[in-house]
MARPA-595763 format. One record per residue (C-alpha): residue number from 1; x, y, z; residue in three letters. Coordinates in pm, 1 decimal, m for minus. Each point is the difference from the previous one (the first is absolute). Example, Ala and Ser with C-alpha at 12.3 -4.5 7.8 and 13.67 -1.06 7.14 Angstrom:
(1; (1230.0; m450.0; 780.0); Ala)
(2; (137.0; 344.0; m66.0); Ser)
//
This chain:
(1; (4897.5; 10808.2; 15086.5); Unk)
(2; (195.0; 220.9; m271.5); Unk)
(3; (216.8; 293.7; 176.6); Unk)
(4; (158.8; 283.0; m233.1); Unk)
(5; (256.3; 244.2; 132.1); Unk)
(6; (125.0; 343.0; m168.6); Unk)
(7; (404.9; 50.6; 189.8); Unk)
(8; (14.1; 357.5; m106.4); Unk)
(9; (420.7; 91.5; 49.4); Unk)
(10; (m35.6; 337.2; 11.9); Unk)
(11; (174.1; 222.1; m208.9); Unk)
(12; (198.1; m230.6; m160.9); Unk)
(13; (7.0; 132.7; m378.8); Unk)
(14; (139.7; m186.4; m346.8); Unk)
(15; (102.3; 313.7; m176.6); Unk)
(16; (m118.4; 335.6; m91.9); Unk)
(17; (m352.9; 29.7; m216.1); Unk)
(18; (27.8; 115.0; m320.1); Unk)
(19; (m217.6; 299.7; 108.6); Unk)
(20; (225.9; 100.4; 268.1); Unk)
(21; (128.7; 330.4; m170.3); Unk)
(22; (m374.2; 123.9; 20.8); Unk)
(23; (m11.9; m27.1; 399.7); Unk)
(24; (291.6; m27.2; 173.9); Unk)
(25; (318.7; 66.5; m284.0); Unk)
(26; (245.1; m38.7; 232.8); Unk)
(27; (m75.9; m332.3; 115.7); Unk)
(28; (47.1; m179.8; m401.3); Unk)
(29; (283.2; m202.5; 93.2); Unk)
(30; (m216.1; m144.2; 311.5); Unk)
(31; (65.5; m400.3; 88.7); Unk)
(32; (m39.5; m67.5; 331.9); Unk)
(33; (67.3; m356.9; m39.9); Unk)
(34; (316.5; 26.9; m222.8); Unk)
(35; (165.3; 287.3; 194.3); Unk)
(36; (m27.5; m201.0; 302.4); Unk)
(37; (183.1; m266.8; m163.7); Unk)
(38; (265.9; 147.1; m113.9); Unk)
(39; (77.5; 174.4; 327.7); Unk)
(40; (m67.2; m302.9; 191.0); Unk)
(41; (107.4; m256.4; m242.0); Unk)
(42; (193.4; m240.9; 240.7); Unk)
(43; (m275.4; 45.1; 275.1); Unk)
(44; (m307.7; m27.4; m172.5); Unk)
(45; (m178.7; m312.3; 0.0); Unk)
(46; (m316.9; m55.7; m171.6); Unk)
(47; (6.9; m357.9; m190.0); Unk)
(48; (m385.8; m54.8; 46.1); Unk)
(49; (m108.1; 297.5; m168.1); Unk)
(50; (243.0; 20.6; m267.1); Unk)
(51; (m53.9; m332.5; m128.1); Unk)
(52; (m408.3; 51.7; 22.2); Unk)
(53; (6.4; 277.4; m247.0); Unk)
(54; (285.4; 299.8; 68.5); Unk)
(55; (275.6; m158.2; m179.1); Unk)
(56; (m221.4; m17.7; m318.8); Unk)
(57; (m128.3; 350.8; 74.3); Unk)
(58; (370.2; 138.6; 69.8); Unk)
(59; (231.9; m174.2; m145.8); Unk)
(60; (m163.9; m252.9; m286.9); Unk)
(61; (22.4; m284.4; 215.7); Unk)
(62; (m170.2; m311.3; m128.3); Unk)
(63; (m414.5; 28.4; 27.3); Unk)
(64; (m27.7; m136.6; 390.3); Unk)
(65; (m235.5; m333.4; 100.1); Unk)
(66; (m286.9; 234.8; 136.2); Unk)
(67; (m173.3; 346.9; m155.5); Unk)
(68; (122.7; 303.7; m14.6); Unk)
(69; (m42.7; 341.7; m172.3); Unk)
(70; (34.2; 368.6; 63.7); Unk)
(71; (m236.9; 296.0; 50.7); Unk)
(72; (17.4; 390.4; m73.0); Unk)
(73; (m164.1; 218.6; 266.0); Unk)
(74; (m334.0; 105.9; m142.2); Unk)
(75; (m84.8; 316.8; 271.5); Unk)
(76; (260.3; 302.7; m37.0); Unk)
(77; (352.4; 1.9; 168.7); Unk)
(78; (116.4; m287.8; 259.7); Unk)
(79; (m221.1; 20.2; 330.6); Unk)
(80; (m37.4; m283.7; 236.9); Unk)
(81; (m371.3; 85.8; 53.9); Unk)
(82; (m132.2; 59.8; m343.3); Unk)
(83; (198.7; m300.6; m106.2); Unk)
(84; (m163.7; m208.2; 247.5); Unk)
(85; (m349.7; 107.8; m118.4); Unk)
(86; (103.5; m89.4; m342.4); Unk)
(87; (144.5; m330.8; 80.9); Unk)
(88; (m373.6; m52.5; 200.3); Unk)
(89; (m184.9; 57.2; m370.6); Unk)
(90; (m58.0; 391.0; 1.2); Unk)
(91; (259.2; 252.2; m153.5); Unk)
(92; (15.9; 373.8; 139.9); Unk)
(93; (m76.8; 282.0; m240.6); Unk)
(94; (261.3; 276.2; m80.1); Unk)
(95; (m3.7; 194.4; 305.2); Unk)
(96; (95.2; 375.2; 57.6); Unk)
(97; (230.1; 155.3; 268.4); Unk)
(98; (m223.6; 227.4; 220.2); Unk)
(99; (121.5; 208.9; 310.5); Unk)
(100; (m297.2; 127.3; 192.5); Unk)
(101; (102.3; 358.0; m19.9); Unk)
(102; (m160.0; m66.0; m362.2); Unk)
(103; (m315.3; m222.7; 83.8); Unk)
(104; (m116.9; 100.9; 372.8); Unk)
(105; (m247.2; 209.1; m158.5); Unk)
(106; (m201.9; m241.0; m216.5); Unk)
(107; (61.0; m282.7; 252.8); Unk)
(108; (m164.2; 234.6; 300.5); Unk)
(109; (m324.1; 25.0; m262.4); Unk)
(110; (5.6; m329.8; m67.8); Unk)
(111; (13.0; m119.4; 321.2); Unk)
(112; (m271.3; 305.5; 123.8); Unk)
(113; (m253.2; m146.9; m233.4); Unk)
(114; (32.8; m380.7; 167.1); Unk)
(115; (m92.8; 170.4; 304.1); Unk)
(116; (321.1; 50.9; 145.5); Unk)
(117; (111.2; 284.3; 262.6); Unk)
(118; (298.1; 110.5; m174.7); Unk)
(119; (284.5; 240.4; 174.9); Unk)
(120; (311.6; 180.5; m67.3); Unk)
(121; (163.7; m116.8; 384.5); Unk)
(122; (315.4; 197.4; m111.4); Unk)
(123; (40.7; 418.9; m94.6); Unk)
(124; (166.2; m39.6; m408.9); Unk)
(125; (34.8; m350.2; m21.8); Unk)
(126; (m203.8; m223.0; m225.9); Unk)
(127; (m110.4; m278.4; 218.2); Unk)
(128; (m376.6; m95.3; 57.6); Unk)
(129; (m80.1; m99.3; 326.4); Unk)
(130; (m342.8; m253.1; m73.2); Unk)
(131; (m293.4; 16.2; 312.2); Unk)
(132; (301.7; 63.5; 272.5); Unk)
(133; (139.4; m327.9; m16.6); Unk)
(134; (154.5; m68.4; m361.9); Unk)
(135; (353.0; 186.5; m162.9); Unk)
(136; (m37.9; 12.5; m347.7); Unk)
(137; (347.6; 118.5; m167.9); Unk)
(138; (313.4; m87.0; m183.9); Unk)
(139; (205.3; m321.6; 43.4); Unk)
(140; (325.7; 93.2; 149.1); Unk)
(141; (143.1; m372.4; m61.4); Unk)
(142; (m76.2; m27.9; m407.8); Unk)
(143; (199.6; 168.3; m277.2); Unk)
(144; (m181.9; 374.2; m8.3); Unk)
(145; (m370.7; m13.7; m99.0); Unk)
(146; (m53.5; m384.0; m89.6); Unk)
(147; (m246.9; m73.6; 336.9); Unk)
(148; (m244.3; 206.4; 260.5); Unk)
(149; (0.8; m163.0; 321.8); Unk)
(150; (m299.0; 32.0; 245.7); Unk)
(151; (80.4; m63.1; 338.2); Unk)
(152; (m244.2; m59.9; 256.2); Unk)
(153; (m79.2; 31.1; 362.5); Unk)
(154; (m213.6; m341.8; 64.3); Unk)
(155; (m146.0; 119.8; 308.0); Unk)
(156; (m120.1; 276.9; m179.0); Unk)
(157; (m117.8; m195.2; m365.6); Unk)
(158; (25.2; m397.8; m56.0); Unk)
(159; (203.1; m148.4; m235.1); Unk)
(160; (m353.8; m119.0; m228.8); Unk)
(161; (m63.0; 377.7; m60.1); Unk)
(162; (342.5; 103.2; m13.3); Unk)
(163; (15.4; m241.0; m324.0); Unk)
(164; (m337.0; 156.5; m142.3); Unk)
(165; (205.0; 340.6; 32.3); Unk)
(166; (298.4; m119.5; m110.9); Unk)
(167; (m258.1; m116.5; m327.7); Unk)
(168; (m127.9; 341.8; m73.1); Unk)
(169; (336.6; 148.8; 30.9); Unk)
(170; (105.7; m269.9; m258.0); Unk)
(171; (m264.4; 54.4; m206.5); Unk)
(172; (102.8; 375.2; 6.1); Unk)
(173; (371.1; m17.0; m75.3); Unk)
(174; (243.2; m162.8; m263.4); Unk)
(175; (301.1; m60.7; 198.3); Unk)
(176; (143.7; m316.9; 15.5); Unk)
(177; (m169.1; m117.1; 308.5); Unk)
(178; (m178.3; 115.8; 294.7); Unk)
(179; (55.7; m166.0; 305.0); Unk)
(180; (m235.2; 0.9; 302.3); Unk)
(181; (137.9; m74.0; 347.5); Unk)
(182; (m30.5; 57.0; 321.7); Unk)
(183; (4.7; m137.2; 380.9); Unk)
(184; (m146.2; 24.4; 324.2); Unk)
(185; (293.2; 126.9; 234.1); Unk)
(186; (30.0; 323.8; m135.0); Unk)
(187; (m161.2; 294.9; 30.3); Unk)
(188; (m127.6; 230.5; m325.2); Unk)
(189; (193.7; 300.7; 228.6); Unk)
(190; (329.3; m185.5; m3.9); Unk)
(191; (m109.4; m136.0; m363.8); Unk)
(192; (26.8; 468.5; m129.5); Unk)
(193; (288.2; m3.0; 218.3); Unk)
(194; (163.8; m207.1; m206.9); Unk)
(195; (m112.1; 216.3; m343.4); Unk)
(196; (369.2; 151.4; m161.5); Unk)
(197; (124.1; 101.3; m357.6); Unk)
(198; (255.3; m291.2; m114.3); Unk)
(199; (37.0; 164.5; m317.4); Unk)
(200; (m72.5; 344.5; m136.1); Unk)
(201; (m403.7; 8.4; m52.5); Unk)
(202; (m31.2; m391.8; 168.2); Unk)
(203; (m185.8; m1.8; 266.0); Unk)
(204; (m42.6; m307.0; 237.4); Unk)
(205; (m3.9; m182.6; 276.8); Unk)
(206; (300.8; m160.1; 147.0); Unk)
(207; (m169.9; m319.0; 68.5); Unk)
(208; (280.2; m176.5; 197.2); Unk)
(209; (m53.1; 285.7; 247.5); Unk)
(210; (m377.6; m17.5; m42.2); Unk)
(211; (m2.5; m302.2; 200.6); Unk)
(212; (m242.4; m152.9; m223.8); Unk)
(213; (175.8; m332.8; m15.1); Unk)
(214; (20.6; m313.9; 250.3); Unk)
(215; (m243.4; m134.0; 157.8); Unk)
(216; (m359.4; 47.8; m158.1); Unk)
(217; (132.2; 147.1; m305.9); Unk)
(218; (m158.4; m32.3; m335.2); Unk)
(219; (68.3; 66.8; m333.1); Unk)
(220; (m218.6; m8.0; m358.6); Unk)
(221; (210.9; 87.0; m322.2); Unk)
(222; (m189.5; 113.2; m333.3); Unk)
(223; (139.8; 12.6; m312.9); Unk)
(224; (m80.7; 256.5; m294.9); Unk)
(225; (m240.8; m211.0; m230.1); Unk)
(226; (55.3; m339.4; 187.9); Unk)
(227; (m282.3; m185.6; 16.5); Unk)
(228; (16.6; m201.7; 313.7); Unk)
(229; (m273.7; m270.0; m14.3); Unk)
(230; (111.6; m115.1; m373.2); Unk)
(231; (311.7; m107.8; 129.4); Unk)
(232; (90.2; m380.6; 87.8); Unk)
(233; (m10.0; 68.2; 414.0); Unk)
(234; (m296.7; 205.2; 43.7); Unk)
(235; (m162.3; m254.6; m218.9); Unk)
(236; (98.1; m324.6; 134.3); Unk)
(237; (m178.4; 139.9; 317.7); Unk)
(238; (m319.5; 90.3; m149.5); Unk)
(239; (22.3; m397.3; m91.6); Unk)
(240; (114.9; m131.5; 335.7); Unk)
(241; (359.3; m74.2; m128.1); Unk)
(242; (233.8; 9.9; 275.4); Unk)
(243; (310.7; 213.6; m62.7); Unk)
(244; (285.1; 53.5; 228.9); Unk)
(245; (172.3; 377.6; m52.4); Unk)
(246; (346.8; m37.3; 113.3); Unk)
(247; (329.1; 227.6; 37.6); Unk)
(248; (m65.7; 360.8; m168.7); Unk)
(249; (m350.0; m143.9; m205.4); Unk)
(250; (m145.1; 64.2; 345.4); Unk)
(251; (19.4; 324.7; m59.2); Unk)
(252; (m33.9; 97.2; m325.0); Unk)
(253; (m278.8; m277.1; m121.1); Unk)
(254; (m353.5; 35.1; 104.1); Unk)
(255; (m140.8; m338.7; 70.9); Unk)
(256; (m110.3; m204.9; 294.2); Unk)
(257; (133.6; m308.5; 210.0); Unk)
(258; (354.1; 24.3; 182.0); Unk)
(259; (184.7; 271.3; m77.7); Unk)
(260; (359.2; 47.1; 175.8); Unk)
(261; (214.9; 272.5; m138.9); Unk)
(262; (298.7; m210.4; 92.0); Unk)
(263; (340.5; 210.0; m61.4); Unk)
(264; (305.8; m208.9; 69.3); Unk)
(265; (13.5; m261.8; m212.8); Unk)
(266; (120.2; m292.8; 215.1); Unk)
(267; (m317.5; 32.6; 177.3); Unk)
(268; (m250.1; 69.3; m303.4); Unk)
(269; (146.1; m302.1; m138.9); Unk)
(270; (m19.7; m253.3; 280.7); Unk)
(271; (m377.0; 158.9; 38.3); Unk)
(272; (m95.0; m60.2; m367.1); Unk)
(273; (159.1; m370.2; 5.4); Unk)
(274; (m206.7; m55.4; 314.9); Unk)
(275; (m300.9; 120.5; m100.5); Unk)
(276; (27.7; m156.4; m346.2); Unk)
(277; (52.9; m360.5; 160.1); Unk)
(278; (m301.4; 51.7; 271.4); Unk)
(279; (m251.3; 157.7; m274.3); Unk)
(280; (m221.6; m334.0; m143.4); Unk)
(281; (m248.3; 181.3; m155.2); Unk)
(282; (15.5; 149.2; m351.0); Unk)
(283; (200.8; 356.4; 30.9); Unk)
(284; (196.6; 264.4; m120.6); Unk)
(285; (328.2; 133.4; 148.4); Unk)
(286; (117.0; 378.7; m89.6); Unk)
(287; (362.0; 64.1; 169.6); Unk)
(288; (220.9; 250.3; m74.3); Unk)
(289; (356.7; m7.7; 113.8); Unk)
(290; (22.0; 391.2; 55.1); Unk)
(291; (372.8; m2.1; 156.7); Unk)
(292; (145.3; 17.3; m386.4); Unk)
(293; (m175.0; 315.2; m35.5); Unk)
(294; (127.3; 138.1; 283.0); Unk)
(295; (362.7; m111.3; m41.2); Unk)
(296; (m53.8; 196.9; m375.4); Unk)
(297; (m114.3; 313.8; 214.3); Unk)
(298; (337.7; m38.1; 201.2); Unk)
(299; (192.9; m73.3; m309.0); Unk)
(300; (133.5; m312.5; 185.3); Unk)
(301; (153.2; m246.9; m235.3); Unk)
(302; (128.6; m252.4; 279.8); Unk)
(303; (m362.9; 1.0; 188.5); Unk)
(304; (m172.1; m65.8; m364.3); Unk)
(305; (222.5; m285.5; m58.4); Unk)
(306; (m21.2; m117.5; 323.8); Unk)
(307; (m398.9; 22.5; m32.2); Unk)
(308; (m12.0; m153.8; m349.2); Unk)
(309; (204.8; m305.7; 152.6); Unk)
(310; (m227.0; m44.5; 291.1); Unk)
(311; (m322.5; 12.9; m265.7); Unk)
(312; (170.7; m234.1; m195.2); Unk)
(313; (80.0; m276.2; 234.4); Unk)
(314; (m363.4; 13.5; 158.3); Unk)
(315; (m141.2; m36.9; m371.3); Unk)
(316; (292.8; m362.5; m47.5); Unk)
(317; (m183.2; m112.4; 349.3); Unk)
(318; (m368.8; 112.7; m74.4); Unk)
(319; (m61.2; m84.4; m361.2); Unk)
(320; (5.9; m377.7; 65.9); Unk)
(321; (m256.4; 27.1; 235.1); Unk)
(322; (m253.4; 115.8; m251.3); Unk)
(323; (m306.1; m225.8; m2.0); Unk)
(324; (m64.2; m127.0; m347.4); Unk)
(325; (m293.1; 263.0; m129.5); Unk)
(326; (223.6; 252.3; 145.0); Unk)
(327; (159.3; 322.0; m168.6); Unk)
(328; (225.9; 251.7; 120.4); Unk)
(329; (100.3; 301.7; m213.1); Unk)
(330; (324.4; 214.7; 100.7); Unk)
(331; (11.9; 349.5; m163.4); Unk)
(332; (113.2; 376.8; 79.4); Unk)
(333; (m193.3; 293.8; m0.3); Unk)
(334; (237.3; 278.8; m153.0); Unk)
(335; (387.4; 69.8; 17.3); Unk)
(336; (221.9; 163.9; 283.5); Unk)
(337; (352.4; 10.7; m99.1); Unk)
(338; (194.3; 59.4; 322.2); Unk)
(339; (326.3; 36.8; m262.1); Unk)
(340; (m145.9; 307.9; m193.4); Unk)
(341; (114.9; 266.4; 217.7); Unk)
(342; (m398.3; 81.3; 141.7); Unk)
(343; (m247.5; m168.2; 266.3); Unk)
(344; (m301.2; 18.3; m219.8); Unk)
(345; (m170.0; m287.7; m192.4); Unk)
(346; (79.9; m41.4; m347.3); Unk)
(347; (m203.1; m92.7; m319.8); Unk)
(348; (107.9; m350.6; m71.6); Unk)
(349; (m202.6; m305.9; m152.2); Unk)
(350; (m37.0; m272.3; 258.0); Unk)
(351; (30.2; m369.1; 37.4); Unk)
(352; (m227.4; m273.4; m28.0); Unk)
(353; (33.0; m296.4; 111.6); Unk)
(354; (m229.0; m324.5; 17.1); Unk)
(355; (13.6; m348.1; 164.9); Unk)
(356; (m212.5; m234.3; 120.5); Unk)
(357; (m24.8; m434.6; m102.9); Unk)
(358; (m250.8; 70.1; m272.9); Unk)
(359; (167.2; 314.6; m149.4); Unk)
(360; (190.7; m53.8; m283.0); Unk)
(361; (282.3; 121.8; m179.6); Unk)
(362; (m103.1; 317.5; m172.9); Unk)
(363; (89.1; 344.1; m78.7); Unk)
(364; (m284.2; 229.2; 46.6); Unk)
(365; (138.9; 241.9; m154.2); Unk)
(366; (22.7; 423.0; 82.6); Unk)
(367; (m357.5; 78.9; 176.9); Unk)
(368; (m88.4; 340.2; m107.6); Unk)
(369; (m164.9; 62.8; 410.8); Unk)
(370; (117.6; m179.6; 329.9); Unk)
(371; (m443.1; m3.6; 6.3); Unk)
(372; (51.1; m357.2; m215.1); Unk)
(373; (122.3; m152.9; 348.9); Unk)
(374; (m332.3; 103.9; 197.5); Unk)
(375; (m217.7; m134.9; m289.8); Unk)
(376; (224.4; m288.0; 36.9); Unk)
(377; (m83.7; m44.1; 339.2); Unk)
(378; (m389.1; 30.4; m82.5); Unk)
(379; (21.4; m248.4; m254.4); Unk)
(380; (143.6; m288.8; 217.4); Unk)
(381; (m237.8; 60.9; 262.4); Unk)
(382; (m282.1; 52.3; m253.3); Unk)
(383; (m104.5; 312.6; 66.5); Unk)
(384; (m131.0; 312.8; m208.2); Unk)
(385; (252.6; 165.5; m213.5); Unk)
(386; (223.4; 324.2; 198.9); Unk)
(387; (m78.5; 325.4; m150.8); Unk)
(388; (308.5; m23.5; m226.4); Unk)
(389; (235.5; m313.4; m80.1); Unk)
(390; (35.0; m249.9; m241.7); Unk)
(391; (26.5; m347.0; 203.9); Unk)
(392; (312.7; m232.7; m102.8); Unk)
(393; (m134.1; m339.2; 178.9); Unk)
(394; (m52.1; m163.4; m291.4); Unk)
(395; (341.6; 69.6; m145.8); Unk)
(396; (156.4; m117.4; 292.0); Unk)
(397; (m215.5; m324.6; 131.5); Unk)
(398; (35.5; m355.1; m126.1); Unk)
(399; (m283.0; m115.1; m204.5); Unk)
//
């Protein structure tokens, strides 16, 4: 039965996008890839992936044995979530930075006229307090105004209507995302005691102190203008398509099936070759080796060498081992420079890379969204078309 895999390395960028300038100037002479080379030019050691398409992308190396191509980033800026949700067939509007100093007001109508009990818990601070048992207010994680987070008390509201909150509040707000969480071991009391100002006018909660997380936590991201069941995962389910969510997609992909959010790479990688090899049924695999983001964050050349190394040896051992209907597509989602002198992600085209014993030798070409790799996905398995995407398959497959 035909398997097809999307290796997501994240944050590992080609160069800065042409429209850089208009988003984030200072990151225009972004490569995540090339910096990292020439810092670590005796260490790193990536001969699989250079010779399956970043040596022609780079350097004008000869057109490689398998396909390859490049994307922009459709959605605005470089985020690991929106870029996920555009990889998965649906691109995120132009959002807004909100605080809810400015929004508390039309959010507490909103919310009033769903039937809602809405409170202000705190004396001059902007946070809603939703039927005792639900925070809404800033994110104190996120650059300033990009997210609202609503954090629950389980005991107090389950996780289903915490969601259909989280969904009006979306509906209600154009910030970048809205994120809906909560867990069962904490209290809404200890949840307000947790409410501070990280900036001037941001008002939060501090969620590591929240005790939200652990043990019966859960967690439902919504982007601005994503639409979530016209992308490749959330369909393949409504069809009975099994798809494994593994590393950071487990997080930031809606779907169903096994999910892991897997963070060290060592063991996402021994998980995804084992459940690759035990998985006889038609499937889809969505990993993401999150540990190159992370070692961006930390602007840690050595650790993002070492990681590329280790993600490059697994692929020399697992691409042989693909059955002969299989495909496996290797890509980024955005850049993060750990030379440019910042921690942030920066606006860089990404990678594409595509092999597999009936894909041929091809050049697909710049993609104008990371969305044609989700209608990619629904093509192979025959499924309807994502919400946005223009499917490659038949550039890439054998006739």
């Amino acid at each position: 039965m035909p398997k097809m895999m999307l290796l997501v390395i994240d944050s590992f960028g080609i160069g800065a996008m042409d429209d850089c300038a208009a988003y984030i100037p200072s990151d225009c002479n972004a490569n995540t890839y090339k910096h990292i080379r020439e810092e670590k030019q005796y260490e790193l050691d990536i001969p699989k992936m250079y010779e399956m398409g970043l040596g022609t992308l780079v350097d004008g190396r000869p057109v490689p044995e398998n396909a390859y191509g490049y994307s922009k980033l459709a959605h605005h800026g470089a985020d690991t979530y929106l870029g996920h949700q555009e990889i998965a067939g649906s691109c995120p509007k132009k959002s807004y930075k909100r605080l809810m100093k400015d929004i508390h007001a039309q959010l507490k109508q909103a919310l009033e006229e769903k039937g809602y009990k809405v409170t202000y818990p705190i004396d001059s601070c902007p946070i809603l307090l939703v039927d005792n048992a639900v925070v809404v207010g800033d994110n104190l994680e996120s650059e300033v105004g990009n997210i609202i987070n609503v954090t629950a008390d389980f005991k107090k509201m389950p996780f289903n209507k915490v969601k259909k909150l989280g969904e009006v509040i979306r509906a209600n707000v154009d910030t970048t995302r809205v994120i809906a969480f909560g867990g069962p071991y904490t209290s809404i009391d200890h949840i307000l005691s947790c409410v501070k100002e990280k900036n001037k006018g941001q008002w939060g909660v501090d969620t590591p102190k929240a005790k939200v997380y652990g043990e019966g936590y859960d967690v439902y991201h919504m982007g601005y203008g994503v639409e979530i069941n016209k992308q490749f995962p959330m369909i393949a389910a409504k069809h009975g398509l099994k798809v494994y969510r593994l590393g950071k997609t487990a997080d930031v992909l809606h779907g169903e099936g096994p999910a892991e959010p897997i963070v060290n790479t060592t063991q996402l990688l021994k998980k995804v070759d084992e459940a690759y090899q035990k998985e006889k049924n038609d499937a889809a695999f969505l990993v993401n080796v999150q540990e190159t983001d992370l070692a961006g964050h930390a602007e840690n050349v050595d650790w993002y060498c070492e990681l590329l190394n280790e993600t490059d040896q697994w692929l020399q051992k697992f691409i042989p081992k693909l059955a002969e209907d299989d495909i496996l597509i290797i890509m980024a989602d955005h850049g993060n420079d750990p030379t440019i002198g910042h921690s942030n992600h920066t606006r860089e085209y990404v990678p594409i890379m595509v092999v597999g014993k009936k894909v041929k030798k091809v050049n697909i070409g710049m993609r104008e969204t990371m969305s044609d790799v989700g209608a990619t996905f629904c093509e192979f398995f025959h499924l309807p078309a994502t919400a946005e995407g223009v499917s490659f398959l038949q550039e890439i497959i054998e006739e």
